[in-house]
N, C-alpha and C positions, 0 to 999 in steps of 0.2 A: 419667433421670427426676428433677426435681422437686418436692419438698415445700410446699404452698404454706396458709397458717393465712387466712383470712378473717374480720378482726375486725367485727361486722356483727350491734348488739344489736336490730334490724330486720327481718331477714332471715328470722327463724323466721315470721314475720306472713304472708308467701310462700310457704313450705315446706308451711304448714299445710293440712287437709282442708277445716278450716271457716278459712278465710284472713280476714286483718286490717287494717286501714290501713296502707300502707307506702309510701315515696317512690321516684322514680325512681332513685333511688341503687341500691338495691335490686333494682330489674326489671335493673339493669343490670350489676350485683355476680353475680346468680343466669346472667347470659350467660355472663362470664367463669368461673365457677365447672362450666357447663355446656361449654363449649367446651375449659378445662384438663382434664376427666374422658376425654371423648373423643379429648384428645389424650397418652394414655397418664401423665397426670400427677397425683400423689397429693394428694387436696382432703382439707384439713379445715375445719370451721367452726366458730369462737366464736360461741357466740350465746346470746339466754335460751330454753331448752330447756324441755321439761316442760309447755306449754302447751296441747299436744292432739295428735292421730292426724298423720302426717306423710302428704303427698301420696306414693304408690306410686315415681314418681319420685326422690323424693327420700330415698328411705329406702337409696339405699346413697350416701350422703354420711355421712361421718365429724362426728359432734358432739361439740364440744367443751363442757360447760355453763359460761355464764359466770355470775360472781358472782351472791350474790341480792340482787336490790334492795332487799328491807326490811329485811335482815340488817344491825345495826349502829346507832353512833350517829351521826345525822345531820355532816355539817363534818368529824368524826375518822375513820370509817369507812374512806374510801378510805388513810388511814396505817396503821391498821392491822388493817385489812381487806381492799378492796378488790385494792390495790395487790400486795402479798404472794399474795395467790390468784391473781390475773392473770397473776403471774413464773411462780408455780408451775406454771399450767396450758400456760402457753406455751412453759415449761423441757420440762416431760412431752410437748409434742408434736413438739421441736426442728425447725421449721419450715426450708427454704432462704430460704424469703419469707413477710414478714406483710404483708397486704395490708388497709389500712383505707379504707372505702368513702367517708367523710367526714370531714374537716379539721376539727378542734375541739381544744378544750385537751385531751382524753385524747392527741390524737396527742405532744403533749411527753413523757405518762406510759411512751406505746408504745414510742416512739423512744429513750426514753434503757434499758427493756428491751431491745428489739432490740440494742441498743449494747451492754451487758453480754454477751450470748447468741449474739453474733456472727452475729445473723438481718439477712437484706436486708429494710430497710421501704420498702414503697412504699403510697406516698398516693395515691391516685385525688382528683381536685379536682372537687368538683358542682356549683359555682353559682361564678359569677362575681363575687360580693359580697364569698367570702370573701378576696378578694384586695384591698379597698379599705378604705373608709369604710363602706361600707352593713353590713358585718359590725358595726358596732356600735353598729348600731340595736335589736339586740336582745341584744347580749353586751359584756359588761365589757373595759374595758381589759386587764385580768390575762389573761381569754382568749382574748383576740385576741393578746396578748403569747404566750402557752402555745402557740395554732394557729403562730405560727410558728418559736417555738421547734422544734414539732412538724417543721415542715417542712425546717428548717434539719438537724435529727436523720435525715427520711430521707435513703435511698439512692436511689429514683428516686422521683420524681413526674409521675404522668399526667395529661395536660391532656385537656378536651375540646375544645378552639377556641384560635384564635390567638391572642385577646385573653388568656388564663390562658398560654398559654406565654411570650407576649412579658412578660408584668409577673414571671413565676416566673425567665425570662431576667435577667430588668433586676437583680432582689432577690436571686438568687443564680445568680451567672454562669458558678458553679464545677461546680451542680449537675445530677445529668442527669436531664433532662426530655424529655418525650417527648410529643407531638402525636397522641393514637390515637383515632380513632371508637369509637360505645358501640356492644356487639355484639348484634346482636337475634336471640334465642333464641326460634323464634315454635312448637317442638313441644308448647306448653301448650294448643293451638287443639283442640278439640272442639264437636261440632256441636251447640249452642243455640241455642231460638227466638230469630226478632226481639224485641228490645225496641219495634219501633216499624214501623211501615212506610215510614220513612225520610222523604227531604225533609228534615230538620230539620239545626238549626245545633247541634254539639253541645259539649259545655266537660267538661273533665273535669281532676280536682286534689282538693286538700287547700284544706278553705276557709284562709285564711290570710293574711297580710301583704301576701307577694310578690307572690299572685296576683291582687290589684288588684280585686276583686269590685265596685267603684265604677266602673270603666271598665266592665267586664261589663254592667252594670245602665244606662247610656249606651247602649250599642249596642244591647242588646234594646229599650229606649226607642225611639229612632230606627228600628228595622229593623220594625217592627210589623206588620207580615203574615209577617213568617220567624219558624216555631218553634224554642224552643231548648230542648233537652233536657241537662239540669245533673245531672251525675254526681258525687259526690264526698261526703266528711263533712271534720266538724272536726279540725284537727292542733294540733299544739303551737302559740305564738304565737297564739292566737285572740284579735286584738284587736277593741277596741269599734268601727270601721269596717269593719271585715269583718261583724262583728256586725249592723251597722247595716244594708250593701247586702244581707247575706245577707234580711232581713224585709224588705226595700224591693222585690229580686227575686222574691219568693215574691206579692207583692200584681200581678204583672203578667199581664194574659191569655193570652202567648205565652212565657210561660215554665213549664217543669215540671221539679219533683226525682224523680230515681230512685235519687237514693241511693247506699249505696258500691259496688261492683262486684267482683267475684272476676274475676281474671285470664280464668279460660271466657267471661268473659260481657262484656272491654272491645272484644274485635276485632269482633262481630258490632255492639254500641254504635255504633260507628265505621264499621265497613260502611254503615250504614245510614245513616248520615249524609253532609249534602250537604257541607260543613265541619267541619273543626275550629278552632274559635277559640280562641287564647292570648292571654290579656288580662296576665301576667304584668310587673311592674316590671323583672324580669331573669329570667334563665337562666343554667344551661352548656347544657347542650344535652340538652333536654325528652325523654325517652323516647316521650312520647305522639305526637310528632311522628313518630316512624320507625313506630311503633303505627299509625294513620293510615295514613302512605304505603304502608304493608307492606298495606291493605285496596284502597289506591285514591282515599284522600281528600284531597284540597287539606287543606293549614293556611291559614287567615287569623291573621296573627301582627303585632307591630308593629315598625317598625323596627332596634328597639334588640334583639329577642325573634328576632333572624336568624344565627345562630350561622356565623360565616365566611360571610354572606352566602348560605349557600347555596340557602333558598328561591328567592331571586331572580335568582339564577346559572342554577339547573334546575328553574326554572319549573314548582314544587312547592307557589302558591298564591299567596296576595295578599299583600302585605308592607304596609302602610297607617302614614301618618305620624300622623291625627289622627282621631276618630271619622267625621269629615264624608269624610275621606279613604276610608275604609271604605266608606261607604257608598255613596260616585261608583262606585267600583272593583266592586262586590260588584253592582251596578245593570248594571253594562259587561259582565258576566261573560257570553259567549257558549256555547250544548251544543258547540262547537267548543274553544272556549279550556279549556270544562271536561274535555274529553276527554282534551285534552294535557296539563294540567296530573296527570290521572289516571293516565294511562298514563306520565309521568315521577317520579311517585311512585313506582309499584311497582318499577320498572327501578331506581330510586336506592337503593332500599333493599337489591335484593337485591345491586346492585354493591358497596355501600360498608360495609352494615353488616350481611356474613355472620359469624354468632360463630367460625364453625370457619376462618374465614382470617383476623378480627382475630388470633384466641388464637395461629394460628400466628405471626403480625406481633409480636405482644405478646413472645412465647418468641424470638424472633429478635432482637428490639431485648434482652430481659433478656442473654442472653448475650453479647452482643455487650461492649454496657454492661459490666456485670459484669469480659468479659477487660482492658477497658480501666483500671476502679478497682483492678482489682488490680498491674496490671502498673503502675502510679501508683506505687501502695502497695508494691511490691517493690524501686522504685526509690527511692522517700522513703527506706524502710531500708536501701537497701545507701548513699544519701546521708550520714544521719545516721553509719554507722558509721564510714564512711571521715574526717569532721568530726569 
């Protein structure tokens, strides 16, 4: 049995009775975490705790409290604060693995603890930006310098898609990396009303950058007899053109807000919808998309937003190059083509992305990995001695 820390200041937003805004990272951090428990292996979680009543479920998960946010002075804080509480609390749980959900300059602060503490770090990779340029549209050179210092510190890193394993390949070719689907943990399903009587086109996210709410606002344009029902609230990054389409959308007759959604109440959303549309500039690979297929729903998503291609591989919805394109396709769409595209939804989901035979796949590759860096590492030293 393995010891495994989930560093994940998110997480609790999930956890909770009266639940919070949280990212896919997250729905997808809470599989793994639910798939290791079931598989005889000891969970704990970093996170900010103390925030309210925890879901029944989730009250025999181990919490760890991390730092407090307002505690300290701003710029100095994390030297001699932050940082020192962190070691400590990660010392007092002496983890076999830390596991961080998302790639950023903390992961340089994690990695070089783990490195002192003799703990395996593994990085989960979320979005494909952060492996380029587009990461620093919204982040400074220093932490984009920090995120790969971070990743260069871990011991494995997990890709969603070929794209994040080929460039983690190319940038560090020494490091083991590993290609795993996100595991969908669907026991949070309980029985709530319709939000809707369905038919409609539905969008569901974090208003924000990525998610391109200017294309969004184009297609409900263009598509004006299909309803869309728009799930979601404000996250970090809330820039003035998200701003903008968000008041541009809200002035359209075939569009309506319902607001954020607690985990009970996204698969029934999605049930009842004819689509789902991702209007997003990038991904790793969307939880909402497996959310959907796990109901029965097509994605309509764009080219680029096809993670290993594989909507269009298993014909799991419409893949569209340009809004005009959409709209051909979405016209052509036959109760025959939608059937099958329905019925290879749900078959794909339960093949590829059961959490209790990811986590075993996951446990299989760590050991493996693991006897390999060591038996490196035993050889490096009996190298060096004999030199």
């Amino acid at each position: 049995m393995a010891r495994f820390l989930f560093y994940d200041d998110k997480l609790i937003n999930l956890m909770l009775q009266d639940e919070k805004p949280c990212g896919g990272s997250a729905v997808q951090t809470y599989g793994w975490i639910r798939g290791l428990i079931e598989e005889g292996q000891e969970v704990y979680v970093m996170t900010d705790t103390g925030k309210g009543l925890l879901k029944e479920e989730c009250r025999n998960i181990k919490l760890v409290p991390m730092y407090d946010n307002n505690k300290g002075v701003r710029w100095l804080r994390w030297i001699y604060y932050r940082l020192p509480y962190t070691y400590k609390k990660i010392r007092a749980v002496k983890p076999d693995y830390l596991y961080a959900s998302i790639p950023g300059w903390t992961s340089a602060l994690l990695g070089i603890i783990c490195h002192l503490l003799n703990i395996k770090f593994i990085q989960r990779l979320s979005n494909d930006n952060q492996l380029d340029y587009r990461y620093l549209r919204d982040h400074s050179i220093i932490h984009h310098f920090l995120l790969y210092l971070g990743l260069r510190l871990s011991h494995h890193i997990l890709c969603q898609n070929n794209f994040q394993l080929q460039i983690i390949n190319k940038k560090f070719p020494a490091k083991s990396a590993f290609k795993i689907a996100n595991p969908m943990y669907l026991k949070y399903r309980e029985p709530v009303s319709p939000i809707s009587s369905g038919g409609y086109i539905a969008w569901l996210g974090i208003y924000r950058y990525q998610k391109n709410l200017k294309l969004l606002y184009q297609i409900a344009s263009l598509l004006k007899k299909e309803q869309f029902l728009i799930a979601g609230k404000e996250g970090a990054n809330f820039d003035q053109e998200t701003s903008d389409y968000l008041e541009k959308l809200k002035q359209l007759p075939n569009v309506n807000f319902i607001g954020f959604l607690r985990r009970t109440q996204v698969l029934p959303f999605l049930a009842n919808a004819r689509f789902l549309l991702n209007t997003s500039f990038y991904e790793g690979f969307s939880n909402t998309f497996l959310e959907a297929w796990s109901v029965g729903t097509p994605v309509i998503s764009a080219v680029h937003v096809n993670p290993d291609s594989i909507i269009s591989k298993y014909d799991l919805g419409i893949i569209y190059n340009d809004v005009f394109d959409l709209c051909k396709q979405y016209a052509a769409v036959t109760p025959e083509l939608y059937e099958l595209m329905s019925d290879n939804a749900r078959e794909y989901v339960v093949r590829h992305h059961g959490y209790r035979v990811l986590t075993a796949m996951l446990l299989r590759y760590l050991s493996a990995a693991d006897n390999i860096i060591d038996s490196e590492s035993r050889l490096q030293t009996l190298t060096n001695q004999t030199t």
